[in-house]
N, C-alpha and C positions, 0 to 999 in steps of 0.2 A: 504494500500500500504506500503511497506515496504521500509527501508531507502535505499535498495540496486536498487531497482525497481525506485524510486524517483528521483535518483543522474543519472540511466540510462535513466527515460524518459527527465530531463532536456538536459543531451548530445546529445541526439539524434536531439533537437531541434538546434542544433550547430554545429553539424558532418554529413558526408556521414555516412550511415547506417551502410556502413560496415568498418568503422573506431572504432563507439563505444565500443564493446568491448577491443580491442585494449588499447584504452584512458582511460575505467574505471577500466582495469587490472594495468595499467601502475600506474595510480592515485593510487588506493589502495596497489600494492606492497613499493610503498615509502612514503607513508603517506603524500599526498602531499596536503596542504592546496589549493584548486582552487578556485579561483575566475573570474567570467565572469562578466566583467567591463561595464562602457556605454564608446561609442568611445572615444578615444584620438588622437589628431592628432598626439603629439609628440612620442607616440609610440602606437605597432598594439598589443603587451603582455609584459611581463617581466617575472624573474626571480630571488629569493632571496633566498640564502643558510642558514641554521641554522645558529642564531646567538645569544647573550646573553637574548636579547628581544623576540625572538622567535626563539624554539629550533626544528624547520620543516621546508621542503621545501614547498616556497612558488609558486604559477605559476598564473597569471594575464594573460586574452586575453580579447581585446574588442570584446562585444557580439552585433556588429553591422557588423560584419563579412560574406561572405557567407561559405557555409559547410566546401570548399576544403579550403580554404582562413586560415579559420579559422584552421583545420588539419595543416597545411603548419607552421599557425605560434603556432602551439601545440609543433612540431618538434622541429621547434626553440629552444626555453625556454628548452625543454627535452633534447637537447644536450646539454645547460645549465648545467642542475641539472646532465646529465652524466660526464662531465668536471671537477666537482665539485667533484663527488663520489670519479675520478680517480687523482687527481691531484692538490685538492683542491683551493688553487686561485691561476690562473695564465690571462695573459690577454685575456680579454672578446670574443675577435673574431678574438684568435691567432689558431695558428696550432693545439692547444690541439682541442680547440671546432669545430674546422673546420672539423676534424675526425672523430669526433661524427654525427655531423651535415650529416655528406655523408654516413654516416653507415646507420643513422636512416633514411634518404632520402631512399637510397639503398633496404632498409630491408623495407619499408614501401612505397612506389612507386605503387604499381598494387592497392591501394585505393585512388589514383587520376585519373582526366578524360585520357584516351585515348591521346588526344591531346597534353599532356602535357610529354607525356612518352619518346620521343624522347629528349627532353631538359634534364630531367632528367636522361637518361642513358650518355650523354653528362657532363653536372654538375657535376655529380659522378667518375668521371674519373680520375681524380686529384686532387690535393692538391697543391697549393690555390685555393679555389672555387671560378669561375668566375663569379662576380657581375653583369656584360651584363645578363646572360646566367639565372640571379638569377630573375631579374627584369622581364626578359620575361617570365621566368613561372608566376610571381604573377601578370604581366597584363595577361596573358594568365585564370588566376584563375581570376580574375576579369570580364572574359566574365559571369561568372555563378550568377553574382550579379544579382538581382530579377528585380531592374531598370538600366540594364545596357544600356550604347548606346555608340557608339568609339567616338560621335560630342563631347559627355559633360565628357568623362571620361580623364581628364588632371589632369596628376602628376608633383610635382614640377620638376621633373629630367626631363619631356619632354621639358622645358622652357630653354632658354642659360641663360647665367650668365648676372645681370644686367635686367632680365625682373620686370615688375609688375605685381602682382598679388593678389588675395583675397583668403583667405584660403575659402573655398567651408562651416566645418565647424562653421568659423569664418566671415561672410563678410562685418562686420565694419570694420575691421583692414585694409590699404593698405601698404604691403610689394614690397621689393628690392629685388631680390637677390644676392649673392655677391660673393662667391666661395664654391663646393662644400668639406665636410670633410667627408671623409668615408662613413655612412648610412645618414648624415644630410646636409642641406645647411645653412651656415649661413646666415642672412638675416638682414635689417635692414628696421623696422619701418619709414614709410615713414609720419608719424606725430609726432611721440616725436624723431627717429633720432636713439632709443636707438635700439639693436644688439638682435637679435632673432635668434636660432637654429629651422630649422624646419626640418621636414621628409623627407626626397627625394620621401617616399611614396603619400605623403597628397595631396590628391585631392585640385586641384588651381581653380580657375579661373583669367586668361590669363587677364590682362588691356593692352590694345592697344590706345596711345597716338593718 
C-alpha cells in the first residue's frame, strides 16, 4: 500500500466518502501536518501557523467525531490556515476568518446531509455568522452520531447560567456555570471553588438539586 492510498484509507474512516478527496487534496496542497487526536472537551480541533518551532501548518481534530461533524470542524481550522495565508495574524474569529469560514461553508455545503442544507444556505448569507444558526447545524450533525438519542444528548449551552453539571467526558468533577464568553462558559468547580472554561459544545450531564 502506498503512502498516498494509507493517508486516504485513514480519512475515509473520518469523512463522508465524498468529502475525502477534497481533505486529502487540501492537506497535500499546503503541507499541512494532521493530526487526528482522542477527544477533548475543551476543544473539537485546532489550528497553528508556521512558527520558529515548526515551520508548517499544523490542523488537530478529535477523532471521536462523526463523519459530517468531523468535515464541519475540518472547515473550521481550514479557514484558519486561509486567514492566515491572506492576512497573516489578525483576530481569531474576527471578520477576516468569518469570510473564509462562509466561503469554505459555501463552496463545500452539497457534502453535508440534506437536512442541514437549509441552515447553511441561511448561515452563509452574511457576515457576522450567526452562532444560533451555527449550533443548530452541529446539533443537527450530531443526529449522525453512531449512539445518538435527543434524552442523553445535552450541551452545556442547552443548560441556563448557574446550573450543575458533570462533564459526560469527565464525571468526577461537579461544575457551576456562571456566564457565557463567546465559544466557552466559564465555570466554576464546585469542590476546590477554583474557575474553569468549558465548551459550550461539551456534552453535560444536567444535576438536579
Amino acid at each position: 500500500m502506498t503512502t498516498q492510498e494509507r493517508y486516504r484509507r485513514i480519512l475515509q474512516n473520518h469523512l463522508p466518502l465524498q468529502a475525502v478527496d477534497m481533505v486529502y487534496n487540501y492537506l497535500n496542497l499546503h503541507k499541512v501536518h494532521f493530526h487526528i487526536t482522542r477527544g477533548r472537551t475543551s476543544k473539537l480541533g485546532d489550528y497553528r501557523w508556521p512558527q520558529n518551532d515548526h515551520n508548517y501548518h499544523e490542523i488537530s481534530i478529535n477523532g471521536d467525531l462523526n463523519p459530517y461533524l468531523f468535515l464541519w470542524v475540518f472547515l473550521h481550522e481550514a479557514a484558519h490556515l486561509e486567514t492566515h495565508l491572506k492576512y497573516s495574524q489578525v483576530q481569531a474569529h474576527g471578520h477576516e476568518w468569518q469570510e473564509e469560514y462562509r466561503h469554505l461553508i459555501a463552496t463545500h455545503a452539497g457534502l453535508f446531509p440534506s437536512e442541514v442544507q437549509p441552515l447553511l444556505m441561511r448561515l452563509t448569507r452574511r457576515i457576522p455568522l450567526n452562532r444560533s444558526l451555527m449550533r443548530q447545524v452541529e446539533e443537527l450533525l450530531h443526529h449522525h452520531d453512531p449512539d445518538y438519542c435527543p434524552e442523553q444528548h445535552t450541551t452545556l449551552d442547552d443548560l441556563p447560567a448557574g446550573s450543575r453539571f458533570r462533564l459526560k467526558t469527565n464525571p468526577k468533577l461537579l461544575f457551576e456555570s456562571v456566564e457565557r464568553r463567546r465559544t466557552r462558559w466559564l465555570c466554576r468547580d464546585l469542590t476546590t471553588g477554583r474557575p474553569y472554561t468549558v465548551a459550550a459544545h461539551a456534552e453535560v450531564e444536567p444535576i438536579n438539586d
